[in-house]
C-alpha positions in Angstrom: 0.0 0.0 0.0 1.2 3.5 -1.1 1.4 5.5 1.6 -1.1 8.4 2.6 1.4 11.3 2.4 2.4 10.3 -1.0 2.2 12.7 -4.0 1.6 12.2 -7.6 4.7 10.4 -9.0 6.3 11.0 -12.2 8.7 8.6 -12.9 11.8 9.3 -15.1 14.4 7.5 -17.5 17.3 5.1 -16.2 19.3 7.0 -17.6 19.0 9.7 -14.9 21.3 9.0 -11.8 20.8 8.7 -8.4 22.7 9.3 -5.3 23.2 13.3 -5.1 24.4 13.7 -8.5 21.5 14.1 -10.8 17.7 13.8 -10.3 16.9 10.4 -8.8 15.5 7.5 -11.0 12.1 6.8 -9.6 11.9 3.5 -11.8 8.2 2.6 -9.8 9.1 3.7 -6.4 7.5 6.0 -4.5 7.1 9.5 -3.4 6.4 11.5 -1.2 6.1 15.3 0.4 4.9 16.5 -3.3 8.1 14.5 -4.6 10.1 16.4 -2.1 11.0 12.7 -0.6 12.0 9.6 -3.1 12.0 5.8 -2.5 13.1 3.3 -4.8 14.3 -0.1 -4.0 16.5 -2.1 -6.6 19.0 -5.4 -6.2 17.9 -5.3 -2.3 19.1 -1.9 -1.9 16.6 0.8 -0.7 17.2 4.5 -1.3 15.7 7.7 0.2 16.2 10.7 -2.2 16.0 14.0 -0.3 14.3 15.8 -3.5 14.3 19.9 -2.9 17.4 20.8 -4.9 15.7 24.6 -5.1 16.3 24.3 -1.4 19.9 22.8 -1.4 17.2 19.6 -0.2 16.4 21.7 2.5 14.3 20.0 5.2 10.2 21.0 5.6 8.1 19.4 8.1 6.4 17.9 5.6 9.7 16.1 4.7 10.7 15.4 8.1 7.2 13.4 8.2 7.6 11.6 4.7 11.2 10.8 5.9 9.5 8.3 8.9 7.0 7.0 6.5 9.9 5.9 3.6 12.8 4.2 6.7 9.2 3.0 8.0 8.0 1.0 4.2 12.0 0.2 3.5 12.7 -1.1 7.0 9.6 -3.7 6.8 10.1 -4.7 3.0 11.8 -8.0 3.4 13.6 -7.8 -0.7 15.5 -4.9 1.3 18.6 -5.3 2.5 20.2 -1.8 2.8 19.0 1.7 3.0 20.8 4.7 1.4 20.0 8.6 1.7 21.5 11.1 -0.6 20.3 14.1 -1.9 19.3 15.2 -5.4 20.5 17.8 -7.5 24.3 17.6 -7.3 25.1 20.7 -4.8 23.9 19.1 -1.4 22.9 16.1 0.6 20.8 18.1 3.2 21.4 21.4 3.8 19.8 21.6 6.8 16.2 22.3 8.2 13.9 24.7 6.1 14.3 28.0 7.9 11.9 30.2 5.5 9.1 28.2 7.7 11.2 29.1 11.6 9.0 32.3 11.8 5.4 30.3 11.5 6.8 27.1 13.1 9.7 27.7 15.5 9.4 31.4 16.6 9.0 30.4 20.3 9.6 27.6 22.3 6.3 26.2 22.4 6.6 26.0 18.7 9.9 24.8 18.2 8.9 22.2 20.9 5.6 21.0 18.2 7.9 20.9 16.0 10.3 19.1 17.3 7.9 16.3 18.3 6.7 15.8 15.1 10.0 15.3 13.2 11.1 13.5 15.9 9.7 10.3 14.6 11.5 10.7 11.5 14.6 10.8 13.5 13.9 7.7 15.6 13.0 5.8 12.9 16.5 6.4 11.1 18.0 5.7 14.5 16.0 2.7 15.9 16.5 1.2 11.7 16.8 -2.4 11.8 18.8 -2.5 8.7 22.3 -1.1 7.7 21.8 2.5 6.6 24.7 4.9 4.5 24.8 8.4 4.3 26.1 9.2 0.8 27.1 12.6 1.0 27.5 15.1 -2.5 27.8 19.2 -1.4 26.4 20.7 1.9 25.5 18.4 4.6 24.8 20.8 7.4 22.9 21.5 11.0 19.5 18.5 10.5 21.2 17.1 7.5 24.2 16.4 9.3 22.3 14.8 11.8 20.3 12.6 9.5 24.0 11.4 8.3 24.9 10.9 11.9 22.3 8.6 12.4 23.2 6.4 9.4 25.6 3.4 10.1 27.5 4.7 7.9 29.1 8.1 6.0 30.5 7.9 2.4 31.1 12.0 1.1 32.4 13.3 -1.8 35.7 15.4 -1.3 33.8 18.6 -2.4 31.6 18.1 0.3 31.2 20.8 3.4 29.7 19.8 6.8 28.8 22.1 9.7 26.2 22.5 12.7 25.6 27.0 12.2 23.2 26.6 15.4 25.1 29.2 17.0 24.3 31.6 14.3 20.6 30.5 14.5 20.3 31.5 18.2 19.0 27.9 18.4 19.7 24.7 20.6 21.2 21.4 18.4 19.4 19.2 20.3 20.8 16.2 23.3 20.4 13.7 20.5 22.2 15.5 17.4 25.0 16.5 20.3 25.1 12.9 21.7 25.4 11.6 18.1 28.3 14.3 17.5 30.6 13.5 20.7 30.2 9.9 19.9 31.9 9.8 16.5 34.2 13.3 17.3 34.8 13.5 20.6 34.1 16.5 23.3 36.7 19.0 22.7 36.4 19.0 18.5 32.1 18.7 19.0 32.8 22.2 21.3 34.7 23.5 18.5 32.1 22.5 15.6 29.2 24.2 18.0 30.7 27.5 19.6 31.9 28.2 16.2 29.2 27.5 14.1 32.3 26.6 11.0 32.1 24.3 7.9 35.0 21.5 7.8 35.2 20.0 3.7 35.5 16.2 3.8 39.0 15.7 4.7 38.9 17.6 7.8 35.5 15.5 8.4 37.1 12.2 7.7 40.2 13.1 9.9 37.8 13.6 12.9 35.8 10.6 12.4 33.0 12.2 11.9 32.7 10.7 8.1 33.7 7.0 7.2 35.0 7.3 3.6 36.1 10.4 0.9 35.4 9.6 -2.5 35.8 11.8 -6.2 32.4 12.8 -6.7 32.2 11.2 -9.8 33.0 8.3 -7.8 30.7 8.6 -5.4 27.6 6.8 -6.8 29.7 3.9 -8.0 31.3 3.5 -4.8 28.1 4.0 -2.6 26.0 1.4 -4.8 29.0 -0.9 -4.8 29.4 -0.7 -1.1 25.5 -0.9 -0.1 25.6 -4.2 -2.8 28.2 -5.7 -0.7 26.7 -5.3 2.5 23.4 -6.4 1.1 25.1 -9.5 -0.7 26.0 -10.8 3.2 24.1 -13.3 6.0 21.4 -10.5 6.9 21.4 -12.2 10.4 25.1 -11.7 10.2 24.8 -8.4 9.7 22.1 -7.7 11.6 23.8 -9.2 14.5 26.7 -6.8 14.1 24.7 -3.6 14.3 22.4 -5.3 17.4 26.0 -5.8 19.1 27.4 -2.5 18.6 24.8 -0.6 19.5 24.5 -2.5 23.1 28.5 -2.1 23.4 27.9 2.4 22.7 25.4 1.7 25.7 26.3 2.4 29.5 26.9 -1.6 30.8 23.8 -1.2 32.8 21.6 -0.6 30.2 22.6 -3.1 27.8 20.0 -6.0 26.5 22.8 -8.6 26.2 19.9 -11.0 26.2 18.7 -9.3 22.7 22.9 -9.9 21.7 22.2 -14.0 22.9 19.1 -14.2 20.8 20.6 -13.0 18.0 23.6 -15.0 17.8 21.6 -18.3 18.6 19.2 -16.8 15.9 22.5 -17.2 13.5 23.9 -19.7 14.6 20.5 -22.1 13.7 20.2 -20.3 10.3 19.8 -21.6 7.2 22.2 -18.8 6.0 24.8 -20.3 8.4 24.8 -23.6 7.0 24.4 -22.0 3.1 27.9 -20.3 4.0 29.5 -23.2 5.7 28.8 -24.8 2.3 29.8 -22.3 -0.1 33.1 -22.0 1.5 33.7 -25.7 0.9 32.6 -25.8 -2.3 34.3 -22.3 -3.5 31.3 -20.5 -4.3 29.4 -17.3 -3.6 27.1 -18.1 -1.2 23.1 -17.1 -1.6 22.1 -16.1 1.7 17.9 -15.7 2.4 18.1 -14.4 5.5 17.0 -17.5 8.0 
C-alpha cells in the first residue's frame, strides 16, 4: 500500500542517476512530500532521495514526516537489504532544516517544541532502523542534514563536500540527540569547536575527525556507494544484523545493555539456514546465496 502522504509520481528514465548527483531514478518507487522525498528499491538496496534541490534539499516538516513514513515502508520490505540517503541535485545532501518556515513554526519555544515532536519520529526511525543504513554525502550536509548522516551506520562523502552544525548563528539549541550523536563519533573537545563556532569542515577535515567514514571523487561517489550498499546487502542479513544489534549494546552504559537481545541474535545465526548456506559455499568455493534464515 502507497502511503497516505504520497504525491503524484512522475517517474523518469534510467538513464537519470541517483545518489546526489543528478535527479533520482524513480523506476516505480514511490514518493512522497509533493516529490520532495524519493524511494526506490532495486538489487535489495533501498534508497531515500531528499528531493528539494531549489532548497539545497532543505528539510520541511512535511519532509521530516515523509522521511519516517519511507525508513518505515523500506525497514519492513523484506527484498530490502540496505537503506541509502543522498540528496538530489548535485550541490547538497541536506542542507539543513527549512528555515523560511522558523517564523510560522519555530518562533518560540512552544513552537519549536511542536515541531520538534513531530519530526522527531523521523529521526527515531532512522535511529532505531533495523537495517544497515549509508549516508552518501554530495555538497552541503549541514545542522538536520548532518544529523540525518549521523544517524546512518555509515558516512561515504564526496571530497567537495562541506559539513557544519551553524546553530550558533541560529540562536538555536542542536538538540541532546544531534549533540550525543556528535561527541560519539568526534569526541568533546572537536564537538565544542564544531558548536561554539558554528564553522564548515570540507570532507577531509570530516574524515580526519571521524566524523565521516570514507572520501570519495564525486564522480566516484555513486559507483562506490552502490558498490558498497551491494556488498553489505550481498552478506548473511542475520550476520549483519547481528553486528549492528551488538554494537549498539557495546555504545550503551553496561547497565543498560539487552545482552539478552545480543544472545538471541547470535543463537538466531547460529540455527540459520544462512549459516549452514555459508559453511557450504566455502567448501565448495562458491558465492554463497544467503535468504536471510
Amino acid at each position: 500500500m502507497i502511503p497516505s502522504s504520497e504525491a503524484h509520481c512522475v517517474p523518469v528514465s534510467g538513464a537519470e542517476i541517483r545518489s546526489g548527483l543528478n535527479q533520482p531514478a524513480v523506476r516505480g518507487g514511490h514518493c512522497f512530500a509533493d516529490g520532495k522525498i524519493l524511494q526506490d528499491t532495486s538489487e535489495g538496496v533501498g534508497t531515500i532521495t531528499f528531493n528539494n534541490p531549489a532548497k539545497h534539499n532543505a528539510m520541511s516538516l512535511d519532509m521530516w514526516q515523509a522521511l519516517g513514513e519511507a525508513i518505515g515502508a523500506l525497514a519492513a520490505d523484506p527484498e530490502v537489504r540496505v537503506i541509502v540517503l543522498a540528496g538530489a541535485g548535485g550541490k547538497a545532501f541536506v542542507s539543513g532544516a527549512d528555515i523560511s518556515q522558523f517564523e510560522d513554526l519555530r518562533r518560540n519555544a512552544a513552537a519549536s517544541e511542536h515541531y520538534a515532536l513531530r519530526s522527531v519520529t523521523a529521526l527515531k526511525a532512522l535511529d532505531d532502523c533495523p537495517k544497515p543504513t549509508i549516508a552518501c554525502i554530495n555538497g552541503f550536509c549541514i545542522g538536520g542534514g548532518l544529523l540525518v548522516a549521523m544517524l546512518a551506520d555509515i558516512r561515504v562523502a564526496a571530497e567537495s563536500s562541506q559539513l557544519g552544525i551553524p546553530a550558533a548563528k541560529l540562536g538555536v539549541a542542536y538538540g541532546y540527540q544531534g549533540l550525543e550523536r556528535l561527541v560519539s563519533l568526534v569526541g568533546p573537545s572537536r564537538a565544542r569547536l564544531l558548536m561554539y563556532t558554528g564553522m564548515r569542515i570540507d570532507a577531509a577535515e570530516a574524515f580526519n575527525i571521524g566524523l565521516i567514514d570514507q572520501i570519495v571523487d564525486p564522480m566516484d561517489l555513486q559507483a562506490h556507494t552502490t558498490a558498497l550498499a551491494r556488498t553489505i546487502a550481498g552478506n548473511a542479513p542475520l550476520a549483519v544484523a547481528a553486528a549492528g544489534i551488538t554494537i549498539a549494546q557495546i555504545l550503551k552504559d553496561a547497565g543498560c545493555r539487552d545482552m539478552a537481545a545480543v544472545k538471541r541474535i547470535e543463537t538466531q545465526c547460529s540455527d540459520s539456514e544462512d549459516f549452514r548456506e555459508g559453511r557450504r559455499a566455502f567448501m565448495e568455493k562458491r558465492r554463497p546465496v544467503f535468504r536471510g534464515r
